[in-house]
Structure formats: C-alpha cells, structure tokens
C-alpha positions in Angstrom: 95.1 24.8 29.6 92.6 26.5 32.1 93.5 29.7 33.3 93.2 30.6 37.3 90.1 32.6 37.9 91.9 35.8 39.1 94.3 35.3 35.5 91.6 35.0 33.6 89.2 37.4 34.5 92.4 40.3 34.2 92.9 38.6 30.7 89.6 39.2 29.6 89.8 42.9 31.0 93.1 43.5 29.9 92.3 42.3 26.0 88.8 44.5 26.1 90.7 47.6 26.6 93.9 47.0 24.5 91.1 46.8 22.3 89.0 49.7 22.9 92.8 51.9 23.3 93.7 50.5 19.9 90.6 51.9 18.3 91.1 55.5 19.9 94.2 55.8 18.8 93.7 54.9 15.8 90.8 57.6 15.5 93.1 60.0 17.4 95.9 59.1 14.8 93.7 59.8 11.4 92.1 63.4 12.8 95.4 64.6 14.2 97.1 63.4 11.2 95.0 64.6 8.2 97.2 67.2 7.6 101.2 66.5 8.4 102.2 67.8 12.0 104.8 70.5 10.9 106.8 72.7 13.5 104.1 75.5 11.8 101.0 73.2 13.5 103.2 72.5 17.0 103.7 76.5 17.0 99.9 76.8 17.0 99.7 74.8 20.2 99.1 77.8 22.7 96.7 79.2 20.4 94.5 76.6 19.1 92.8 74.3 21.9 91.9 71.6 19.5 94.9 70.5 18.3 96.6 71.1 21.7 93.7 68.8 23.0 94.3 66.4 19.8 97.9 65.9 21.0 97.5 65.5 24.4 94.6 62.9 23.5 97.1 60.9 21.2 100.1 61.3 23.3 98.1 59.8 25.9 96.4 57.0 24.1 100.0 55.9 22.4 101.4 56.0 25.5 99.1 53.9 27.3 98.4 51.3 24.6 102.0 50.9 24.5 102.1 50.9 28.6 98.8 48.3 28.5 100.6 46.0 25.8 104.4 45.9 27.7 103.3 46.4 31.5 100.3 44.6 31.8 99.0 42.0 28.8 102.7 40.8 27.6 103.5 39.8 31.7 100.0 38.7 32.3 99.8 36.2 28.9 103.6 34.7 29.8 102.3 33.7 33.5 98.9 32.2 31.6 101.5 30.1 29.4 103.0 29.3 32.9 106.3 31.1 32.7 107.9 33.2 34.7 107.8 36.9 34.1 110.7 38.9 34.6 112.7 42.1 34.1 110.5 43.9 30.5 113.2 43.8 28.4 113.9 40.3 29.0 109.9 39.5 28.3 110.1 41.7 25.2 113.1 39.5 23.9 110.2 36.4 25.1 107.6 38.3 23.1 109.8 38.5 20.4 111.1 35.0 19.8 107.9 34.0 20.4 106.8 36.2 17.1 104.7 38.4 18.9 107.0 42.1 18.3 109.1 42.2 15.1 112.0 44.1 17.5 113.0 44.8 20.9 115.1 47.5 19.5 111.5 49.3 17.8 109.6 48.5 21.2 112.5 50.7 22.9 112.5 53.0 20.4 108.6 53.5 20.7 109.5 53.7 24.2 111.9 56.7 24.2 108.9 58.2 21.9 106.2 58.0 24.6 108.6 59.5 26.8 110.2 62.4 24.3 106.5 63.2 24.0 105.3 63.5 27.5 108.4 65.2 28.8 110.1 67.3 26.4 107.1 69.1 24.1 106.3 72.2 26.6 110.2 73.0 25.8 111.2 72.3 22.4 108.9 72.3 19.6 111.3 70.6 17.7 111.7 67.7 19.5 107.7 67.2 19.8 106.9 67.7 16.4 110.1 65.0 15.5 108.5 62.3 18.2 104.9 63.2 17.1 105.7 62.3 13.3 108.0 58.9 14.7 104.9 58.0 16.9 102.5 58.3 14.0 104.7 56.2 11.8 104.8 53.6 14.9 101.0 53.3 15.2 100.5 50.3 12.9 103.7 48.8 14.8 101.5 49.2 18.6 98.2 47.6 16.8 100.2 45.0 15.4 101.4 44.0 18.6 97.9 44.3 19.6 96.7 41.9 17.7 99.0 39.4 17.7 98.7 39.2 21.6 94.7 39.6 21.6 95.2 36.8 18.3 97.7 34.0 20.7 95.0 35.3 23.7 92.1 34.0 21.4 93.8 31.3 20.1 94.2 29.7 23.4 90.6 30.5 24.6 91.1 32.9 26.9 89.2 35.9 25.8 
C-alpha cells in the first residue's frame, strides 16, 4: 500500500522522534533512577538543581513519548491502514486488538501518571514521589509500545 505524500512524510517524522524520545527517556530513566526516588530525594527538590532538573527532564520526556505515541503516531498509522481515526480511547481499544498495547486500562493508567506528575508535585511530595516510582516502572510499557508501532510502521515500508 503507498502512503499519500503528506502521510508519509509525517510518518517518517513522527517514527524519528518516537525514536530519539524513547532513547532520552530511557537515559533520563537510568540517571534519575540509580538510586530509588524516596520522599527523602523529592524533599531535596528545592535544594538540589540537578535532580529538580532530572525530574522535570523525565517528567517531560514520559509525558511526551506517551503524548507522541497516543496523539500523533497511533492516529496517523490507523489513517495509513485506511481507517478512520476516532475518539483516543476508541483507537487505543484499535491499538490494542490489533496487538500493539497489552491494555487500555495501563495506557490510562500511564495517563493519570503524566498528569499526577505535571500537576500535583509542587503540592504534595507524596503524590510525586508515588507517580515518579509508577512512571518508572511504566517505562518499558511506553518503549514497548514504541516499538511495536515503529516495528508494524517498518513492516509495511513506511519508515
């Protein structure tokens, strides 16, 4: 199947950076996560400008990987199959018949994540360093994703 030009030049874009975002998080992930992200570490936050620049460079990077994956590649790679994209949890249930997420209940979850992370930290310590140790678990579960839509992209040609 040949791709429209406009579809197929954003495909090629769109799998280069899901690429280059799963590579910096992953580097983000192993630094920040060398030693375990205790409340004792999310106290030090105000104090210590490298890990508060650690964070905010993985919070960041998970949340856009997981943005780049569910906003923009997922939509873009059902339209290249030639169906019609729709509401995201309806193309998440797509993706996952289709074997490309193991859940729609863990993409949500890693959802609610992204957001307890971006909104929440500045109040509640707690709460960040909870969604910061869920997030890192969840890494593996975003380049897994990753790579099985860069893999079905590849498959087909169209990188």
């Amino acid at each position: 199947m040949t791709l429209e030009p406009n579809i197929a030049l954003r495909m090629q874009f769109l799998t280069r950076v899901v690429r280059k975002e799963c590579r910096y998080l992953t580097s983000t992930d192993e630094r920040l996560f060398a030693l375990p992200f205790t409340l004792d570490r999310a106290a030090q936050l105000e104090t210590d400008p490298t890990l508060a620049e650690r964070v905010e460079a993985f919070v960041g990077r998970f949340g856009r990987l997981q943005d780049t994956l569910g906003d923009k590649l997922l939509p873009l790679l059902l339209t290249a199959l030639g169906e019609k994209p729709a509401a995201a949890i309806d193309n998440l249930d797509r993706a996952e018949r289709l074997g490309w997420i193991d859940s729609v209940d863990t993409w949500l979850t890693v959802r609610k994540l992204r957001n307890q992370m971006v909104h929440e930290y500045v109040e509640d310590l707690s709460v960040l360093t909870s969604a910061l140790q869920t997030a890192h678990h969840q890494v593996p579960t975003l380049v897994q994703v990753a790579e099985a839509l860069v893999a079905e992209i590849e498959r087909r040609g169209w990188a």
